[in-house]
C-alpha positions as CSV (number, residue, x, y, z in Angstrom):
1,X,0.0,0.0,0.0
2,X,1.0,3.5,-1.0
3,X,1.9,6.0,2.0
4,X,-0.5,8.1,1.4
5,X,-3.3,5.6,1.2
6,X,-1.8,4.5,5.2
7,X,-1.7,7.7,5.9
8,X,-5.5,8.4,6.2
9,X,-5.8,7.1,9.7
10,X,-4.9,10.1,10.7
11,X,-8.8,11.3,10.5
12,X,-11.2,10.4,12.8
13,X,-15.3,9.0,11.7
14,X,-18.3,11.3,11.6
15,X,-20.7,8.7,12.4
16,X,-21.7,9.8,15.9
17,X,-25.5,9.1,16.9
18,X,-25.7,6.2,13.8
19,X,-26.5,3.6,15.6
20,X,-27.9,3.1,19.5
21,X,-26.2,1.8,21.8
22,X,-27.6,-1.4,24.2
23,X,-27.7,-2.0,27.1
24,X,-24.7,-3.5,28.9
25,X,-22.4,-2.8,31.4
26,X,-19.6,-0.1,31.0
27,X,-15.7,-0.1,32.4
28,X,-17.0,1.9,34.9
29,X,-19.6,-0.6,36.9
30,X,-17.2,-3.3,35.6
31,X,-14.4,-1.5,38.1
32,X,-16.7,-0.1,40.7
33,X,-18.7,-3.7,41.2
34,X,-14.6,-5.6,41.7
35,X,-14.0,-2.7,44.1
36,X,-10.6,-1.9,41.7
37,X,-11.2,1.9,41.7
38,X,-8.3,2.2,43.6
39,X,-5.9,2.3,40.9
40,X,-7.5,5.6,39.3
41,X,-5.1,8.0,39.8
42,X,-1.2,9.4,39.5
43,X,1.6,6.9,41.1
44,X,4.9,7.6,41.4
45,X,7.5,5.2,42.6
46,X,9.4,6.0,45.5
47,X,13.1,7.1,45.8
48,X,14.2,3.9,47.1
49,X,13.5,2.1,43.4
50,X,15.4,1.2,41.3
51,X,14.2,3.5,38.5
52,X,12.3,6.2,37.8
53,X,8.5,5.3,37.0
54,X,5.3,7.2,37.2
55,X,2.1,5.5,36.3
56,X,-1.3,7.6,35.3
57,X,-5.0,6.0,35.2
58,X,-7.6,8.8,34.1
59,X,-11.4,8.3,33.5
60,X,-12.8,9.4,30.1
61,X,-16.1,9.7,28.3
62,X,-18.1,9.1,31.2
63,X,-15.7,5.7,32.4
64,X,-16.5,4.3,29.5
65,X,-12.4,3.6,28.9
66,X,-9.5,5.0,30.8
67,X,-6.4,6.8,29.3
68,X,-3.3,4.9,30.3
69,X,-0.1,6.7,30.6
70,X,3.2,5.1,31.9
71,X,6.6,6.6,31.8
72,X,10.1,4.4,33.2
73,X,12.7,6.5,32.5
74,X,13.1,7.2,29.0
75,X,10.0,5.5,27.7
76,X,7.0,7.4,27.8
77,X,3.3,5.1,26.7
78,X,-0.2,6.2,26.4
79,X,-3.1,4.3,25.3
80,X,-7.1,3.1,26.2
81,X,-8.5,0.9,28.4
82,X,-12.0,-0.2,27.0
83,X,-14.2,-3.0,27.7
84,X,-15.3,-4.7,24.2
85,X,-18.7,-5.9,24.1
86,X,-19.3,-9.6,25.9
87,X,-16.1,-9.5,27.6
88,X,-15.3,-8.9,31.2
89,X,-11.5,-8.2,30.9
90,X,-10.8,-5.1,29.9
91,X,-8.7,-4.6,26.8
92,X,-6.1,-2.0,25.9
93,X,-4.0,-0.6,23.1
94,X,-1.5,2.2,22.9
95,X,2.1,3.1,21.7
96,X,5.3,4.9,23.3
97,X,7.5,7.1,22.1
98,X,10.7,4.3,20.9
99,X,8.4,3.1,18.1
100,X,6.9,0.2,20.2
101,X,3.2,-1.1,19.6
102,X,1.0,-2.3,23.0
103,X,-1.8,-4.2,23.2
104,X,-3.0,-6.5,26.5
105,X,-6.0,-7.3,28.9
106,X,-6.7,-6.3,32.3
107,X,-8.0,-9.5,34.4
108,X,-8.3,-9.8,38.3
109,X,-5.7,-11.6,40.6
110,X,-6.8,-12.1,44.5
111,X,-7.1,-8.6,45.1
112,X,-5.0,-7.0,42.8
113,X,-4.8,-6.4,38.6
114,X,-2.4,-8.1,36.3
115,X,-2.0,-6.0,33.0
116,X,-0.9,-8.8,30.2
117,X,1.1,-7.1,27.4
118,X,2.5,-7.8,24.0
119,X,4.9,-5.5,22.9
120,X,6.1,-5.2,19.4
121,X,9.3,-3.3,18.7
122,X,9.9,-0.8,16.0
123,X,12.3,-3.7,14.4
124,X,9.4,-6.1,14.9
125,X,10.5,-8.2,17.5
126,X,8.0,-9.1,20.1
127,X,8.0,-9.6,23.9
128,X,5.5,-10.5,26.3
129,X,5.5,-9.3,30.2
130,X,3.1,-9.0,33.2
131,X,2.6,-6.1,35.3
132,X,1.2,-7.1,38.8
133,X,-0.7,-3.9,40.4
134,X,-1.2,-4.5,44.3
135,X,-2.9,-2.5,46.4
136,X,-0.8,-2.0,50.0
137,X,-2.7,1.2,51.4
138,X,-5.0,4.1,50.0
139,X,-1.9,5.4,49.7
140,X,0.6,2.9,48.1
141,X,0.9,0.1,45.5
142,X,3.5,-2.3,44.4
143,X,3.7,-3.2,40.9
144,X,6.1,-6.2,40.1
145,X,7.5,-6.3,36.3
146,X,7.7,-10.1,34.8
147,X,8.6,-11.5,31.7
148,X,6.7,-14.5,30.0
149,X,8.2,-17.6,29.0
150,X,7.4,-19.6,25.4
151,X,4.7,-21.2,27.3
152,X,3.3,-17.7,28.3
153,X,3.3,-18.2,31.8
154,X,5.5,-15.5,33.7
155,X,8.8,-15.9,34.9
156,X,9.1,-17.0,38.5
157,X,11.0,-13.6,39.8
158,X,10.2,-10.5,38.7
159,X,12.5,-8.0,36.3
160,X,11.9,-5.2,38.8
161,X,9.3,-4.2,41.4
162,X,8.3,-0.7,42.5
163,X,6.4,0.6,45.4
164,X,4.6,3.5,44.7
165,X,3.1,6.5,46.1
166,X,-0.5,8.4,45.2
167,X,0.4,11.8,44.0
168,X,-2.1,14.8,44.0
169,X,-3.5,15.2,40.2
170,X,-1.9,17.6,38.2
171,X,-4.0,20.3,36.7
172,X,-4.0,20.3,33.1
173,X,-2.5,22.9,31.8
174,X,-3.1,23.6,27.9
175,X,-0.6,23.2,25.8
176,X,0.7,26.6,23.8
177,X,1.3,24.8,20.6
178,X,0.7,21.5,19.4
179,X,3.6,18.9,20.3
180,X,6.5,19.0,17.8
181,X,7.4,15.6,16.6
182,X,10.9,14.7,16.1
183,X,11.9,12.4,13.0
184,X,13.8,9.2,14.1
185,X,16.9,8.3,12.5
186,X,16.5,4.6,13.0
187,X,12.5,3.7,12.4
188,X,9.7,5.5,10.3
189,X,7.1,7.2,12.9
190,X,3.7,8.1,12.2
191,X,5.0,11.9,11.8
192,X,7.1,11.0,9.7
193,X,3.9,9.0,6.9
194,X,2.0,12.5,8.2
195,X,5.1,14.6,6.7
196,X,5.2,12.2,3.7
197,X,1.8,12.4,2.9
198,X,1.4,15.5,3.0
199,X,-1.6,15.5,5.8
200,X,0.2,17.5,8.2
201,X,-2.7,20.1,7.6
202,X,-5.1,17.2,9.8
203,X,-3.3,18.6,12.7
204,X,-5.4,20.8,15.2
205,X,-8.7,21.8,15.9
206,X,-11.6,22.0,14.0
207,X,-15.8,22.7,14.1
208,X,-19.1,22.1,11.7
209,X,-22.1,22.1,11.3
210,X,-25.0,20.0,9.8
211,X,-28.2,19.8,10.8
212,X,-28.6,21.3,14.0
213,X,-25.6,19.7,15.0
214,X,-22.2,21.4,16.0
215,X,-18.9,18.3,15.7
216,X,-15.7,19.3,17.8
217,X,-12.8,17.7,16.3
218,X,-9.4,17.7,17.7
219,X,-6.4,15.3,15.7
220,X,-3.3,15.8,18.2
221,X,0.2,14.4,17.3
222,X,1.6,12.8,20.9
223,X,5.1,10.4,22.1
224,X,7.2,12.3,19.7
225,X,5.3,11.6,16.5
226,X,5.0,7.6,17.1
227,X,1.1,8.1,17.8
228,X,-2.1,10.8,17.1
229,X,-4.9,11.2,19.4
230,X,-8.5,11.9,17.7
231,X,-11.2,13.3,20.1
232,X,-14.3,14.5,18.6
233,X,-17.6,15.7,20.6
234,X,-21.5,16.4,19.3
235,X,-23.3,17.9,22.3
236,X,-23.4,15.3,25.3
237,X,-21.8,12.2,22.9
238,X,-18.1,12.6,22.4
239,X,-15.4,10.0,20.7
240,X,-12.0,9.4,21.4
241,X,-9.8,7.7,19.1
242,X,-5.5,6.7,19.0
243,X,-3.9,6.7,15.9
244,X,-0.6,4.4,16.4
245,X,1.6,3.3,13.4
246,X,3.6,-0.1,13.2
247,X,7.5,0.4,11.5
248,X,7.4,-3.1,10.8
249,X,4.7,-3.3,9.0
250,X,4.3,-0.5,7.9
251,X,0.6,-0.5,9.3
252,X,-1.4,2.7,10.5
253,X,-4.4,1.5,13.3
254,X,-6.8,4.0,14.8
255,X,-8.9,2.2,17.5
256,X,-11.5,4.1,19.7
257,X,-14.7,4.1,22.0
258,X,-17.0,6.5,22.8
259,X,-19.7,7.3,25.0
260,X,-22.0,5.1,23.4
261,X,-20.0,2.2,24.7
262,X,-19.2,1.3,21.0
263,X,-15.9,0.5,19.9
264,X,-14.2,0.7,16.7
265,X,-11.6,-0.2,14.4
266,X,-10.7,2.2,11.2
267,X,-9.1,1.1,7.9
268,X,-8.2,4.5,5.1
269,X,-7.2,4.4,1.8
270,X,-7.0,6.8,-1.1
271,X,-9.7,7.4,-3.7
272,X,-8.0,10.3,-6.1
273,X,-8.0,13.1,-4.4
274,X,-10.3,11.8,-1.6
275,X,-9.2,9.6,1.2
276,X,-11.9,6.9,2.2
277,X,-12.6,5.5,5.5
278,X,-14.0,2.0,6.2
279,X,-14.7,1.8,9.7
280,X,-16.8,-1.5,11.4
281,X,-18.3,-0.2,14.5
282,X,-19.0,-2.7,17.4
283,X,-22.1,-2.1,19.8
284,X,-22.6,-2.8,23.2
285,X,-25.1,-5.9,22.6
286,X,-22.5,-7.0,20.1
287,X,-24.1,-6.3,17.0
288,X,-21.7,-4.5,14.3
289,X,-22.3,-2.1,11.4
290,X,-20.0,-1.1,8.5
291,X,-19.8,2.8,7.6
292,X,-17.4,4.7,5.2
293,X,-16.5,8.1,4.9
294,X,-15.3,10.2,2.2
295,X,-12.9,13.2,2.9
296,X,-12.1,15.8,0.6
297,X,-9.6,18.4,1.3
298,X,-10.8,22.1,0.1
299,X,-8.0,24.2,1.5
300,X,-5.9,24.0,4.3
301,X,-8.2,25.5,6.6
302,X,-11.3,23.7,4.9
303,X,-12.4,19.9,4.6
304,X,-16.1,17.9,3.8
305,X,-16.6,14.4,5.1
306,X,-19.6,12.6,3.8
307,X,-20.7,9.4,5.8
308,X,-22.2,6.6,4.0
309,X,-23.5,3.3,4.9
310,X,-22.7,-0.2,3.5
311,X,-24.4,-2.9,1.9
312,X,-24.9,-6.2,2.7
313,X,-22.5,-6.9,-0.5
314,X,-19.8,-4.8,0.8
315,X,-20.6,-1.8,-1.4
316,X,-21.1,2.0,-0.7
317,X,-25.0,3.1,-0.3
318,X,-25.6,6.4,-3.2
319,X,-26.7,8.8,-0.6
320,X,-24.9,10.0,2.3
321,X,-26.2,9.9,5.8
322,X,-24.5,12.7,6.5
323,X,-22.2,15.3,5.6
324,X,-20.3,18.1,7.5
325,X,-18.0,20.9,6.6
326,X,-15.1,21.5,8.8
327,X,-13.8,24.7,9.1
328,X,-10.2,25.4,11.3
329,X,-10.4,26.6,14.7
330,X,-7.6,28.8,16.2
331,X,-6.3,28.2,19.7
332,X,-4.0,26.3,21.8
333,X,-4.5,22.2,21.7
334,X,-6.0,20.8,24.9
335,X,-3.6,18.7,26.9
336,X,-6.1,15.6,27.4
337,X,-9.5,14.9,26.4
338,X,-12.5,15.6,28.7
339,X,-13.8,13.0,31.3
């Protein structure tokens, strides 16, 4: 596949207030009824460790999903906790800022968390690890590090354990200009498809209107250009995507949630001048729907999406369900989307 035609991940769906959502528990009850709301919050591990490590669990759109942040020294990670429809362990995807790929569940162990993960490198090469959140105080956790064997089952001993200390949250203080990726000299980086591309004018914040309706759209490059965040809002229903990109494959993957409790998984390629979006949208009740969108640059402040739905046959239905006009908004980016 051409770059450009991976590129177009970087835009988010329109498709907000398609389909209803059923009935069915979100991440939210699913924490609150295991009594694991403890682990929402800022930790940082204590001066006696062995490294440096903070780790930062946030609600967002209404606890349907939690953004995950981690950073051990030099390695900085964000990504989404969601719960897919039928399942009881939570999933979550993300990417750091050394190229790597994340994706892992969530599952209970006595009375702590275990947070299963496979990591793929920038060079492709894949680990698998444990981390083993338990709960000490109000106050404290421990989180032991372990490394799988062939088998998958963790190592006896782990790599490193940290105890760590609740912090006060941080205020979130807007950032002046959007983040400034930096291009890597060893492995490609989403930025670096953006700057290829030629879609760098995606970047920042943007508003239409259609129908009564006013769409919020923010596309914000993060982790040094290895990922883009996608958080778009229609009055009380708001969607929050993460754009990461895999070197190895050369593979661009937006995955989002939003407050719905639908989750999705978005596919682009190039049509001419228009970039077209295949998106398959899963509901709470498990049910799924196919949309596509059709994106046509104007000018760099100016873009039209039109949203279609599919066929049983695969095919694009002739009229739109919708269609909205973006226009670029001015201001500095938000630092993290709203809860």
């Amino acid at each position: 596949m051409r770059v450009r035609s991976r590129l177009a991940a970087i835009v988010l769906t329109l498709a907000a207030g398609v389909a209803p959502a059923g009935a069915q528990d979100t991440l939210g009850d699913l924490v609150d009824s295991g009594g694991y709301d403890w682990i929402i919050g800022r930790w940082v591990a204590t001066p006696d460790n062995d490294r440096k490590a903070q780790f930062i669990f946030d609600w967002v759109l209404d606890r349907h999903a939690v953004l995950s942040r981690l950073q051990v020294e030099d390695l900085r990670y964000e990504g989404l906790i969601l719960l897919l429809p039928g399942s009881q362990d939570p999933f979550e995807e993300g990417a750091d800022n050394q190229g790597g790929t994340w994706k892992g569940t969530w599952s209970p162990q006595g009375d702590g968390l275990v947070r299963r993960v496979d990591h793929t490198g920038a060079d492709g090469r894949m680990r698998k690890g444990e981390m083993v959140f338990d709960k000490v105080d109000a106050d404290t956790i421990t989180v032991g590090i372990y490394l799988l064997d062939g088998s998958g089952s963790r190592n006896a001993e782990p790599v490193s354990k940290l105890t760590c200390k609740r912090q006060q949250a941080q205020a979130a203080a807007p950032r002046a200009t959007a983040e400034t990726p930096r291009r890597s000299t060893d492995h490609e980086t989403l930025a670096d498809i953006v700057a290829e591309g030629g879609y760098e004018w995606l970047m920042g914040k943007w508003s239409g209107s259609e129908n009564g309706r006013t769409y919020e759209l923010e596309c914000q490059p993060i982790l040094d250009g290895h990922g883009v965040t996608v958080n778009m809002k229609m009055g009380s229903f708001q969607y929050l995507g993460l754009i990461t990109y895999a070197a190895s494959r050369q593979e661009a993957m937006e995955s989002g949630v939003d407050t719905l409790g639908r989750t999705w998984k978005m596919t682009y390629e190039q049509d001419g001048s228009d970039l077209v979006g295949q998106s398959e949208v899963t509901k709470p009740d498990g049910a799924t729907q196919k949309l596509r969108q059709v994106y046509t640059k104007i000018d760099n402040d100016t873009f039209n999406v039109k949203l279609f739905g599919v066929a049983a046959d695969g095919s694009r239905m002739g009229e739109p369900l919708e269609q909205v006009t973006f226009k670029r908004q001015k201001g500095p980016a938000t630092a993290a989307p709203a809860k």
